[in-house]
N, C-alpha and C positions, 0 to 999 in steps of 0.2 A: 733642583728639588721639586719633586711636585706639591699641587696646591689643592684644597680641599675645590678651588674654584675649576680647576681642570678636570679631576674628576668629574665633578658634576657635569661642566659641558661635554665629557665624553658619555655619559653616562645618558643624555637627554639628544644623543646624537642617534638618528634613525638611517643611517645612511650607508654604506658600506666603501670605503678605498678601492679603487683599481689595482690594486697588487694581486700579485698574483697566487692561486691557492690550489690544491691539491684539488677540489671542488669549485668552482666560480660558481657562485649565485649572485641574485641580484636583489636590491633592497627592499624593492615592493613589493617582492617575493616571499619574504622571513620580518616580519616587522611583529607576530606574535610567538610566546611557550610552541604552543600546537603547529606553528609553521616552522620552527627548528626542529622540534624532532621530529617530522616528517622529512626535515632534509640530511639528520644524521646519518651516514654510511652505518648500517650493520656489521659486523663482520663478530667473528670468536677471538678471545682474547688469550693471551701467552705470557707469561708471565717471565718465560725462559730467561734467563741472564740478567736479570734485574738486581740493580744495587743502587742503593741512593744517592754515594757516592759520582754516579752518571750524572747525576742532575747538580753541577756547581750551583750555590746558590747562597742567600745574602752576602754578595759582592757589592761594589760601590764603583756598578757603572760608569758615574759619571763624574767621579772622584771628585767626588763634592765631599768627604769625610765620612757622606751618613752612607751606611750599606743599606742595602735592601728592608732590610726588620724595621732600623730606624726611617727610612721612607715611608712607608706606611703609616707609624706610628705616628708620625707627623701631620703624614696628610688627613688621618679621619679621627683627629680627636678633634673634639668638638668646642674645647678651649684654646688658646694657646698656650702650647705644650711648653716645660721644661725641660729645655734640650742644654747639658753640661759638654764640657770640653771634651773633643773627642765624638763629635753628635752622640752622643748619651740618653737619652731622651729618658727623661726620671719622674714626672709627673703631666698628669691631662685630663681628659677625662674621654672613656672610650663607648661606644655602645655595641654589642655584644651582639648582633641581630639574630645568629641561634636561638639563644636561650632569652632575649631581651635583657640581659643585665648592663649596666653601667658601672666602670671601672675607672679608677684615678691615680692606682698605680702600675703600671708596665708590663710588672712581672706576672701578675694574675693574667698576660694573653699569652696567646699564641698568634701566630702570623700563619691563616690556613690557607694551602693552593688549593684553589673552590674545585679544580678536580686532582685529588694527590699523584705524587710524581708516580707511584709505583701504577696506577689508575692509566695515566697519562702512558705509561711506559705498555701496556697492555694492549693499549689503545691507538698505537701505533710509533710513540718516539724510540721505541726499540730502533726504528732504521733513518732517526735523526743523526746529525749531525753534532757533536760535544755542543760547540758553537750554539745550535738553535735550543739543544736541553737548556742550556746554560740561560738564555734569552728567557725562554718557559718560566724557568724556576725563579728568575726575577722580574718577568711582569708587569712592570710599572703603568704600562699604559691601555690599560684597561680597567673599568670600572668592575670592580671586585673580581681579579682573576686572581688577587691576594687582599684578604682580609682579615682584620684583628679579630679574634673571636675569643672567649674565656678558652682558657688551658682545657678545661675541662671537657667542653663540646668539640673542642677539637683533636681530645685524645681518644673520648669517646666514637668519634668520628671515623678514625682513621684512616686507612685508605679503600673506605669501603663505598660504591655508588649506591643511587635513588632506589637501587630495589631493596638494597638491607640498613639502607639509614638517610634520617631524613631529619632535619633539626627538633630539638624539643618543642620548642616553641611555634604550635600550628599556623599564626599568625605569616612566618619567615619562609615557610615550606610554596608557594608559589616563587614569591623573587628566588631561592634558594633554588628551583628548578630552573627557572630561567637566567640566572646566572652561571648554572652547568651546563647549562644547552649552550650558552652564548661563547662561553670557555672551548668548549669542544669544534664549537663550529670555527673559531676564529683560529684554532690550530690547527685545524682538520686532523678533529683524533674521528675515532667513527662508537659506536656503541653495542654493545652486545644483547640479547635478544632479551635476557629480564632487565636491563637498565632501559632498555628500550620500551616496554611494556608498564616500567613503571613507570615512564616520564611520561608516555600515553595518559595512563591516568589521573595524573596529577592533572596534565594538561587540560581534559575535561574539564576538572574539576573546578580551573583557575580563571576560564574565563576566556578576554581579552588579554591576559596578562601582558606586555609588553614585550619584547626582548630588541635588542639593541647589540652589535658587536662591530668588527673593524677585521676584515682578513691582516692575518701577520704576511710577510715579506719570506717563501722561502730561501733556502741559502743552498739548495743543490741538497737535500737530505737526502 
């Protein structure tokens, strides 16, 4: 099961794995916002043959009983959670970083992929492998490449990128970019020319912002 404590140390790690990626960069390379999306691959997106069904996902890994929803659920409340028979996970208390809310029962989130499957699919896992969609869509080890967020920000949401949606809450909109940026790079998806344009701007706007990621491992996609 992960731990709020691993999160964090992934999340405070500057570093990149030697695995191998569709892209190889190097860490001293991309350590801010504005140095990920300068390394984003461009490309036009397709939407062709897309089903959600492609993307398995809240499976239970590591057959520990909790699937995925409840993995999460566990890792970033910020009490310790009430997890019932069956990892159930029935009370906590959650923070919302969209919209800043704070939540104590379950059912008010959603579990969002910081970049959505149909996004992702666009983006290039159209010529993934079930196997690696599968891996995507459950995520564990990466610092927000799945996050609890209100139902609501995340329906509002959709599967829509940085150029037509950007969190409520102005505060979220930096990490919230640098957490798509870091998403994208770590699976090598690439970005299209107004996601691309908006992450430019944001980027300005943010600063130093930090970004931090981990190449995944491909499997012959």
């Amino acid at each position: 099961m992960i731990t709020n404590v691993a999160r964090g140390l992934a999340a405070a790690a500057l570093t990149l794995m030697p695995l191998l990626a569709a892209t190889p960069v190097h860490a001293a390379e991309i350590t801010t916002l504005a140095d990920g999306v300068r390394a984003l691959p461009l490309a036009a997106e397709s939407r062709t043959g897309y089903e959600r069904s492609s993307f398995k996902h809240w499976v239970d890994a590591d057959r520990d009983s909790c699937n995925t929803r409840m993995e999460v659920l566990i890792a970033e409340s910020r009490i310790a959670p009430t997890v019932e028979a069956g990892c159930k996970v029935t009370a906590g208390e959650w923070y919302s970083y969209y919209d800043g809310l704070t939540l104590t029962a379950p059912g008010g989130l959603d579990i969002d992929h910081m970049v959505p499957l149909a996004e992702a699919w666009d983006s290039g896992a159209s010529q993934w492998t079930s196997a690696r969609r599968e891996a995507y869509a459950n995520d564990l080890d990466a610092e927000r490449s799945l996050v609890a967020v209100t139902a609501k920000t995340n329906r509002s949401k959709a599967d829509q990128d940085p150029s037509t949606w950007l969190p409520p809450l102005a505060d979220a909109r930096c990490t919230y970019a640098a957490d798509w940026v870091a998403t994208k790079l770590r699976w090598g998806l690439t970005a299209d020319q107004p996601e691309a344009e908006a992450l430019t701007t944001l980027a300005e706007t943010c600063g130093n912002q930090p970004l931090a990621y981990e190449l995944t491992v491909e499997d012959g996609k």
